[in-house]
C-alpha positions in Angstrom: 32.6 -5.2 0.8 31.0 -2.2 2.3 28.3 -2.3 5.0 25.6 -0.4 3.2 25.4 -2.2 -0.1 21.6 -2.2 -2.0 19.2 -5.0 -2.4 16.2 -4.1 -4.0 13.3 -3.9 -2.0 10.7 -6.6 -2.6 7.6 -5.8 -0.1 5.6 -4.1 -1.0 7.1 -2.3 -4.2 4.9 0.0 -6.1 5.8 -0.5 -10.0 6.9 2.2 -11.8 7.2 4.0 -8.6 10.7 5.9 -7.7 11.8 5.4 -4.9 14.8 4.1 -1.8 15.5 0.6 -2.2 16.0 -1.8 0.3 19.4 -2.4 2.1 20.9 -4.8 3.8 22.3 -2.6 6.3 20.1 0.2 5.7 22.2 2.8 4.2 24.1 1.1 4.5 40.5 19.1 -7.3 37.1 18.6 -9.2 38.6 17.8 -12.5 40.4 14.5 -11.3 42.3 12.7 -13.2 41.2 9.3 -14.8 43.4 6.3 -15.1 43.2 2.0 -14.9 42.4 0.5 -11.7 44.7 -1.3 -9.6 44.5 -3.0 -6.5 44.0 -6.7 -5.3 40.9 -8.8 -4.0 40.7 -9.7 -0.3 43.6 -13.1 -0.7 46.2 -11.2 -2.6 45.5 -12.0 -6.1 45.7 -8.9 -8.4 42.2 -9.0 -10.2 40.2 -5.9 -12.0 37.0 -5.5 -10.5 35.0 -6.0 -13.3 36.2 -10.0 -13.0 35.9 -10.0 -9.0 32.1 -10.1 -8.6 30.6 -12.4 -6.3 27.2 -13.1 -5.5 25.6 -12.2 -2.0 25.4 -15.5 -0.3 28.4 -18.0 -0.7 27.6 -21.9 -0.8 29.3 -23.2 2.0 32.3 -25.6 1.0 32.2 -24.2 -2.5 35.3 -22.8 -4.0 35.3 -18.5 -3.8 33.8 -17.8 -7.3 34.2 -14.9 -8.6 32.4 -13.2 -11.8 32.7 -11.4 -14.7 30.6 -8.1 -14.9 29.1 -8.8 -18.1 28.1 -12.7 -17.2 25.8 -11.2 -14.5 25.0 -8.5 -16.6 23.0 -11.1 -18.6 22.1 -13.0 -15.3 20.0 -9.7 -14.5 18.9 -8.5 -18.0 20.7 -5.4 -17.6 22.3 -3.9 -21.1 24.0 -1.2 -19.9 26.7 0.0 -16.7 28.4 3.4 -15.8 31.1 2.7 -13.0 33.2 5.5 -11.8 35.9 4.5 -8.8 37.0 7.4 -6.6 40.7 7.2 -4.6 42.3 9.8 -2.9 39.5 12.6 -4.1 40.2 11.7 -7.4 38.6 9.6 -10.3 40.8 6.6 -10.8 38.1 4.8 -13.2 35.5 5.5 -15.6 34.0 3.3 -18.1 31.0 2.0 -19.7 30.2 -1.7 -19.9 27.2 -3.3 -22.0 24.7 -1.1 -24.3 22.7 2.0 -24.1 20.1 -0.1 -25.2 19.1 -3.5 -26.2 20.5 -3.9 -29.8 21.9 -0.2 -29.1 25.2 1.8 -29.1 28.2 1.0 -26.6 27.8 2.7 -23.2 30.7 5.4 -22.8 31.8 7.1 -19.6 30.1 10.1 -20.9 26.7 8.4 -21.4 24.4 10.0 -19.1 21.5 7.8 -16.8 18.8 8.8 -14.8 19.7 9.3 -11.2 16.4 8.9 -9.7 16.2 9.7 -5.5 20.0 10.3 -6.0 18.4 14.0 -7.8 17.7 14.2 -3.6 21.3 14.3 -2.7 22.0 16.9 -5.1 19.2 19.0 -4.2 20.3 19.1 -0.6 23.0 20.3 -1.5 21.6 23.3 -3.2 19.3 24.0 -0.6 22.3 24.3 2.1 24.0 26.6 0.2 21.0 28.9 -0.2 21.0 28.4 3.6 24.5 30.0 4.1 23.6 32.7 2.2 20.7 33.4 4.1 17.9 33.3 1.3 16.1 30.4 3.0 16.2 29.0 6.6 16.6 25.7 7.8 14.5 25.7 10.8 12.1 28.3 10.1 8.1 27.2 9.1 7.9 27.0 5.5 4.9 28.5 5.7 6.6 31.7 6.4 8.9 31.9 3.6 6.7 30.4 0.8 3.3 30.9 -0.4 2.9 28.0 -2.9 1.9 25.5 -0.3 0.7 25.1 3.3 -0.2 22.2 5.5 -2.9 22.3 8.3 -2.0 22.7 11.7 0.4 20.7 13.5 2.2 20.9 16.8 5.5 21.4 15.2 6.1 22.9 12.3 7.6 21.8 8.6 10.5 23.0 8.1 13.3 22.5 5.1 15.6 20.9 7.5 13.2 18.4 8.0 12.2 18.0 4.6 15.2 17.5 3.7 15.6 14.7 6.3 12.3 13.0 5.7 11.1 13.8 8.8 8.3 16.4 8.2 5.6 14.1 7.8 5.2 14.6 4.4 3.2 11.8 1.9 4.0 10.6 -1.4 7.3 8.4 -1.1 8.0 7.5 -4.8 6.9 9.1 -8.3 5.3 7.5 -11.0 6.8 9.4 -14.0 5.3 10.4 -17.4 5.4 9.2 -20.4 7.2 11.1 -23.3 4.6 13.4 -25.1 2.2 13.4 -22.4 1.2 16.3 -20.8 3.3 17.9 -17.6 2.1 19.3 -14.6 3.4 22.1 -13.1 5.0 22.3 -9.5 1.9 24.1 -8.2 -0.4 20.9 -10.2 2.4 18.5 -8.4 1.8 20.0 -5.3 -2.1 20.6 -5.0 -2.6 16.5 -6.8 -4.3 18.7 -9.8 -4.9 17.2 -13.0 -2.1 16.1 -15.3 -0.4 15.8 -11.8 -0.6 11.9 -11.2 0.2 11.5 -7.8 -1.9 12.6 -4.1 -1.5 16.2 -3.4 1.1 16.3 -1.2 0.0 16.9 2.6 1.4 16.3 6.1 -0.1 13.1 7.6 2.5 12.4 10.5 3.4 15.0 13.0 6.6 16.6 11.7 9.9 15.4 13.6 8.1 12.5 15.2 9.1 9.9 12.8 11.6 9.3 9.7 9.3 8.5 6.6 10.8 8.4 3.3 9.1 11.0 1.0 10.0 12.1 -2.8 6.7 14.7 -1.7 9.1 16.4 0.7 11.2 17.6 -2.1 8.6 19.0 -4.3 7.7 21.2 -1.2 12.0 22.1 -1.2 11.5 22.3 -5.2 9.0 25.2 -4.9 10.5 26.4 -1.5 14.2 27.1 -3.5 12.5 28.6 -6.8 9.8 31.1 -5.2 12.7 32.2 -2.8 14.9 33.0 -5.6 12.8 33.6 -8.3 14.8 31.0 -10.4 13.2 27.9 -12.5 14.7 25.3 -10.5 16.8 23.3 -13.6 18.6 26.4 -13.8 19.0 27.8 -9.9 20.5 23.7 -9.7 23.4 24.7 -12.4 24.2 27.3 -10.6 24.5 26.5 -7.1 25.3 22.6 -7.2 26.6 21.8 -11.4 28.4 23.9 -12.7 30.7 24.8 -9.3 31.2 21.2 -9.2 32.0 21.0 -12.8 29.2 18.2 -13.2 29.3 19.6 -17.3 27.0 16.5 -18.6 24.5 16.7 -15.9 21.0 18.6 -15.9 17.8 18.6 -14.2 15.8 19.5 -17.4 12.4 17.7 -17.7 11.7 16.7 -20.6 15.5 15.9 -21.2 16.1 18.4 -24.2 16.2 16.1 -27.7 19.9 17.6 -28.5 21.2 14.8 -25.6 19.1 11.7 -26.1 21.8 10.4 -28.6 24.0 10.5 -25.1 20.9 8.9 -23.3 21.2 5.6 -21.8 17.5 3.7 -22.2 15.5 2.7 -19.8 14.7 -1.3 -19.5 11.2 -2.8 -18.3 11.1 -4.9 -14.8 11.1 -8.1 -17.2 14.6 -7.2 -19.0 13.3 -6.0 -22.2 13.5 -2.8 -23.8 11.0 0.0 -22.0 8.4 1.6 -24.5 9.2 5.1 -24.4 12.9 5.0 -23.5 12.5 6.6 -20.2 10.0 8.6 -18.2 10.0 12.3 -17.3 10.2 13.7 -13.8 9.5 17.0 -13.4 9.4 16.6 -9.6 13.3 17.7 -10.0 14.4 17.7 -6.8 13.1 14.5 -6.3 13.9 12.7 -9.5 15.0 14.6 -12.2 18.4 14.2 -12.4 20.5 13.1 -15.4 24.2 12.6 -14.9 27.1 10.8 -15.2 29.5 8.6 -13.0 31.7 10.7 -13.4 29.8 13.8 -12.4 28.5 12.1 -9.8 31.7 11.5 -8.2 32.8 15.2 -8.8 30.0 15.6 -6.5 30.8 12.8 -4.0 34.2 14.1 -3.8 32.6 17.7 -3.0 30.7 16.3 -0.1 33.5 14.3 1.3 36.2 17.9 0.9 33.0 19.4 2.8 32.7 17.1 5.5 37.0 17.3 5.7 36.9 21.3 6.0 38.9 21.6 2.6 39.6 25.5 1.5 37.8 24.2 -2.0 34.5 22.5 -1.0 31.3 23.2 -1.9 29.8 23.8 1.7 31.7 25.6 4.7 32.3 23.0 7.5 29.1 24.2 9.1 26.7 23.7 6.3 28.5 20.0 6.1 28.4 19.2 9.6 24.5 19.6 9.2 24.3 17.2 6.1 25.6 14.8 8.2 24.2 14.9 11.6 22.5 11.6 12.1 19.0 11.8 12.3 16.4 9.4 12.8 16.8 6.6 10.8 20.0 6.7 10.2 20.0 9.4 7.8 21.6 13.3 7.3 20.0 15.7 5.3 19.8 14.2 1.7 22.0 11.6 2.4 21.9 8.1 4.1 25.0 8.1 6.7 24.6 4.3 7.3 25.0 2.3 10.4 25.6 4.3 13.5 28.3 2.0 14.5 29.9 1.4 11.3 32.6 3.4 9.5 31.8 7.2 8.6 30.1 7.1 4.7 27.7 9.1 2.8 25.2 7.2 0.0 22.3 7.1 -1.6 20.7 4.9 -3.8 18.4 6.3 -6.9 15.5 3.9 -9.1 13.2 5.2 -11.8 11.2 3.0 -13.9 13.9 1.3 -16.1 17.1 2.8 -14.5 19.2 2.0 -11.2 21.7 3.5 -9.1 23.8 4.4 -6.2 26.9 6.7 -5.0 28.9 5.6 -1.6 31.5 8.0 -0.6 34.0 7.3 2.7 34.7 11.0 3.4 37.5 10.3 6.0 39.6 8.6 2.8 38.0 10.5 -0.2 37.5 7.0 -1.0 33.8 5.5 -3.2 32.6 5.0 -5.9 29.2 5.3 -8.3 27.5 2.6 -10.3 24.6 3.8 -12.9 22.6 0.9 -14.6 19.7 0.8 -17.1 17.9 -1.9 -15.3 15.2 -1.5 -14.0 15.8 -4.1 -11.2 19.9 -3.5 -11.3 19.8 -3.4 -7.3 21.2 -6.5 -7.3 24.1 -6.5 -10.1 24.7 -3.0 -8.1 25.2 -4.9 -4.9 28.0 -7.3 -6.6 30.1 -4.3 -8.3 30.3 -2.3 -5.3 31.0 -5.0 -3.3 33.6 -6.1 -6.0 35.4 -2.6 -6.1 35.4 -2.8 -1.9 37.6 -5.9 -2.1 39.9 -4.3 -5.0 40.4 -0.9 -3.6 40.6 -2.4 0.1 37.0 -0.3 1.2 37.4 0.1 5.0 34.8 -1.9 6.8 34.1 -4.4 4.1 32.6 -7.7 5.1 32.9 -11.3 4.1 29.6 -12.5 2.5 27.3 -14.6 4.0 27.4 -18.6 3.5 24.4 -20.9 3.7 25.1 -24.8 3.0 22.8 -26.1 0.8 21.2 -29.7 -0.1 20.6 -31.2 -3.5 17.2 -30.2 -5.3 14.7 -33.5 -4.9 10.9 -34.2 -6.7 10.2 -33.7 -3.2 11.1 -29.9 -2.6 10.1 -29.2 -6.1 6.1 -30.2 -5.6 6.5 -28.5 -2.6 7.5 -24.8 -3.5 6.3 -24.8 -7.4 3.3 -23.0 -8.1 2.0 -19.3 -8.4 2.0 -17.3 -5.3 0.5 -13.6 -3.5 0.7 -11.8 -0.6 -1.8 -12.2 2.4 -0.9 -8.5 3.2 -0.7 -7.0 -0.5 -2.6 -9.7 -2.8 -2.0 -7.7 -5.7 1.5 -8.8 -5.2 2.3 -12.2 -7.2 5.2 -14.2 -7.9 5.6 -18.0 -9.3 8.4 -20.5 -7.7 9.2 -22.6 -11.3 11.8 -25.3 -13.0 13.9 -23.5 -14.9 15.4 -24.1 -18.3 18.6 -25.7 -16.3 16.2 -28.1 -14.0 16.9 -25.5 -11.3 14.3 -23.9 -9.3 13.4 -19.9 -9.9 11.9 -17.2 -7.9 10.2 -14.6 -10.2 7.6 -11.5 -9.4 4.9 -11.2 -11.6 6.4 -9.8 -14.9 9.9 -9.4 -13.3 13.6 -10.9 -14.4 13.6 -14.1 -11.9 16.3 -15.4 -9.4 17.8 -19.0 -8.6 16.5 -20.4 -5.5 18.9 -23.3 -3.7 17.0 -25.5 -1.1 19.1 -24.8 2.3 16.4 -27.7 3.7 13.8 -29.8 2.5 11.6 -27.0 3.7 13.6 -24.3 3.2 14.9 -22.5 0.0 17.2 -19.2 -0.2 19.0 -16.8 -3.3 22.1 -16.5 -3.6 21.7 -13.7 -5.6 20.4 -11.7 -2.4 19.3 -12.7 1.6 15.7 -14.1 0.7 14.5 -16.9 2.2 11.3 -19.0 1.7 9.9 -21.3 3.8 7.1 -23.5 4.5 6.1 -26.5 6.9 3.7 -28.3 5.2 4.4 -31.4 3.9 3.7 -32.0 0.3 3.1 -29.4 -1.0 2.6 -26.0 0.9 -0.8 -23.8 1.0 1.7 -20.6 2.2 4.7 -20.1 2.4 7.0 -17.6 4.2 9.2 -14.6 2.6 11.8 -13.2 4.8 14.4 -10.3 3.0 16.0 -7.3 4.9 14.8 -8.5 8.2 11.3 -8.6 7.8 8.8 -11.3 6.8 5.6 -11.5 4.8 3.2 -14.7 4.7 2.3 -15.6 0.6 -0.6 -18.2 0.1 -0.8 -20.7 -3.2 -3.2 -19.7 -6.0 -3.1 -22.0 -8.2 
């Protein structure tokens, strides 16, 4: 499976907030033609991917099982799922699987999601060509080629390639959204935190260049940056430098999204699994957010980058402009794009989460080789992580790795009085989850008002998922006071409440 699959980030997650999700290893011709998959699972047995998902930790001495799509699906109270598989710079597969909505309508290749932070890749996209035709600069101070926003004095200045990067020092990672028939702010509102706006005016609180910091607020500064330099709305200016040369027909950055395409709309699901009131949320930080698309759009645009970064006579950048999307930066990341690790093999991805929707593009560029997965969950992180590794093992990704294997011990009285009970964080209290029997006599993890997760006891003090790499620990010996969470490397100390 490939080395920058996505695990939802659990500490400290703002709901309702879009945003990068965590990673494991941190990110980790344009009308192609679309036929059935082929291809065989690491072991030789000739499998579709929709049957060959497995979960992220094996159980050691356990059979290799493998899943059906829709049984974990239903395991993460997701109703709906876009896949498109690219091979060879060309679509290879596109289909829907599951429901636009709960109770709804079948979910088609053509049925379009939102693409949350993905909007991001898109958008830096559109700002590079605008940068080859000399209407904005990459390096220059924005200061001096806008006049819709400024910052205060800083040693170095902010500039688009930077904001582009998230390295300017900009604030405001995530957006909160808006719900449908409330009133919108402008970009100038968005920018200046003025009234309907809803998040912090957005400011430079870290020197620029000094550090990578993720930051949606970046983009609105690129937003207004790209439209006051051209004059252009910026749904428009994005169809045509980025859509419509990349025949991405079913994609727009329109916010609201006009009523003629809701009936193509996937809707949005709350973090619990049921249906989200409103259908969606509206984003008019664009660049940032605002995306709706298609698979299948999205991999016309994949396959641009990747022709790009190859030096193809047809792509959508010259090889300059690509070579500076993917310079490694700090943190791993190009302009718009995460590169993932540095020692791995060369990809391009991004990930994308707005309240009820999840997903995420991976493109090898050195074998026109990826593939996008859109989801109407709103925690679909996970069932993302299990189809893209499934597709690696089918379509033989390059640097795809076996997946972890933890040995477990049967579940005793014992572990159980030790774990259950309700749970926050010492750092962030208003973070809670409860560790519970569940209806199977099995133990489950759950956030406060979120889908849960089985937990499997690796020791008598010691649980883990294998549904991602959490762990959760505690020493004491009855029943613990704290207890420790460790996920994507880090750790966080919870204490009992109840």
């Amino acid at each position: 499976m490939p080395s920058s699959l996505i695990s939802p980030r659990m500490l400290p997650p703002s709901p309702g907030r879009t945003r990068p999700f965590g990673a494991r290893l941190l990110l980790a011709a344009i009308a192609a033609s679309v036929a059935m998959p082929a291809g065989a699972v690491s072991g030789g047995s000739s499998i579709p991917f929709e049957g060959a998902l497995r979960r992220a930790v094996a159980i050691e001495g356990e059979t290799e099982r493998r899943f059906d799509l829709t049984e974990r699906m239903a395991h993460y109270r997701v109703s709906g799922v876009s896949i498109a598989v690219i091979e060879n710079c060309h679509i290879v597969d596109a289909r829907g699987f599951g429901l636009r909505a709960w109770g709804g309508e079948p979910v088609s290749a053509e049925t379009i999601f939102q693409a949350g932070s993905i909007s991001k890749s898109v958008t830096a996209i559109g700002a590079l060509r605008l940068a080859e035709r000399g209407t904005i600069a990459l390096d220059r101070d924005v200061r001096l080629q806008m006049t819709g926003w400024t910052y205060k004095e800083t040693l170095e200045p902010v500039t688009l390639r930077r904001l582009l990067a998230h390295t300017a020092g900009t604030n405001v990672a995530g957006m909160n959204g808006y719900l449908p028939g409330s009133p919108l702010p402008s970009t100038a509102q968005i920018l200046k935190g003025e009234k309907p706006s809803n998040i912090p005016a957005i400011s430079v609180e870290n020197e620029p260049g000094s550090r990578w910091r993720y930051s949606g607020g970046g983009y609105v500064v690129a937003q207004a940056l790209m439209s006051e330099a051209t004059g252009m709305e910026f749904a428009p200016l994005m169809q045509d430098l980025v859509l419509k040369p990349l025949a991405m027909t079913r994609s727009s950055y329109e916010q609201p999204l006009p009523q003629s395409r809701h009936a193509a709309a996937a809707e949005g699901t709350s973090a619990d699994g049921s249906a989200l009131p409103g259908k969606w949320r509206i984003y008019p930080e664009m660049a940032a957010a605002g995306l709706w698309t298609t698979p299948s759009d999205l991999a016309r645009f994949a396959i641009g980058l990747a022709r790009s970064v190859r030096g193809d006579a047809s792509a959508i950048l010259n090889k300059d402009a690509a070579d500076q999307l993917t310079t490694r930066g700090l943190g791993n990341w190009g302009l718009g794009v995460n590169l993932g690790p540095d020692d791995g093999v060369r990809q391009i991805s991004h990930t994308g989460k707005t309240i009820g929707f999840t997903s995420m593009f991976i493109i090898y560029p050195d074998r026109c080789q990826g593939a996008v997965v859109m989801t109407n969950g709103y925690d679909g992180g996970w069932l993302i992580n299990e189809i893209m590794g499934a597709i690696g093992d089918v379509y033989q990704w390059p640097g795809r790795q076996e997946p972890a294997v933890q040995a477990t011990i049967p579940l005793t009285e014992v572990i159980t009085r030790r774990f259950a009970g309700n749970y926050r964080l010492k750092d962030f209290p208003t973070e809670r989850f409860s560790i519970s029997r569940g209806a199977h006599g099995d133990l489950r993890w759950a956030r406060e008002g979120h889908v849960g997760r089985t937990l499997l006891p690796a020791t008598p003090v010691k649980l883990f998922s294998p549904d991602s790499f959490m762990t959760i620990e505690s020493p004491d010996p009855d029943r613990a006071i704290t207890v420790t969470l460790s996920f994507d490397g880090g750790s966080n100390i919870a204490e009992r409440i109840d």
